[in-house]
N, C-alpha and C positions, 0 to 999 in steps of 0.2 A: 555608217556601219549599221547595217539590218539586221546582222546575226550574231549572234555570240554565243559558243557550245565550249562548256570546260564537263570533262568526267575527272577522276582520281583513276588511273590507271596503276596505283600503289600496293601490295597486297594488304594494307593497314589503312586505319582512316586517318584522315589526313583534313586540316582545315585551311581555306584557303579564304583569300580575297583580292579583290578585282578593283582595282582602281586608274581612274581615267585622268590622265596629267593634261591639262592645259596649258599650252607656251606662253600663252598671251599673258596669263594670269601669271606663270609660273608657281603654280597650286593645284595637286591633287585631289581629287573628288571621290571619294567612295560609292562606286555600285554596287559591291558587294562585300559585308566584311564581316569576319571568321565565322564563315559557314560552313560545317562540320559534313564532309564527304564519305561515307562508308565506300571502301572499295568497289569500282565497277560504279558509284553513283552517277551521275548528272545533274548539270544546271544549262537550261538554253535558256536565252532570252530569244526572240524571231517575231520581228514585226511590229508586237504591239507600241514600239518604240525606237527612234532612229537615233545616233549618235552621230551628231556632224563635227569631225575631226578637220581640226584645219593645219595648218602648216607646222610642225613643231609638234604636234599633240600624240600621244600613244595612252594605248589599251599597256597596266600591267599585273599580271596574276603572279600573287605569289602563296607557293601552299608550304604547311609548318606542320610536320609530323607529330602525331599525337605520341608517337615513341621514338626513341632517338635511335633504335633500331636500325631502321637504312630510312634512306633520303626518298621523300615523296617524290612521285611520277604524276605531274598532271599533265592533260593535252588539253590544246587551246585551238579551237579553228571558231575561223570568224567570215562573213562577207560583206566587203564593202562595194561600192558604190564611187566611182570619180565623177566630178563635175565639173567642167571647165567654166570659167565666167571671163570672159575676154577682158581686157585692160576696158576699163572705161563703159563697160557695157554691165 
């Protein structure tokens, strides 16, 4: 994964984090945690660093409303990359 783009599409601020689960491990890894979003904010990540996700693994954001008002809206777009590696090669 090359890209990762979260905004808070909430009309509230909202804190969110990012965490990337590993199967092999079965243990989550913090990329990003509780990082306070004012509405309309952004966070990309793009490039400076690649996340090789393999079989079993997922990207997961979750955001926690700073009022309990109504429930945060985050959007998530990301791009990835497949690589084939042939059995034995």
């Amino acid at each position: 994964m090359n890209l990762l783009f979260t905004t808070n599409a909430s009309a509230q601020a909202t804190d969110i984090e990012i965490k990337w689960y590993r199967a092999s491990k079965a243990t989550s890894y913090f990329i990003l945690g509780a990082k306070n979003l004012a509405s309309g904010e952004f966070i990309q990540f793009n490039g400076e660093a690649f996340i090789v996700l393999e079989s079993g693994d997922y990207i997961a954001v979750k955001p926690s409303a700073t009022s309990a008002a109504a429930s945060p809206v985050v959007d998530v777009l990301c791009t990835v990359e497949e690589f084939f590696i042939p059995v034995g090669g």
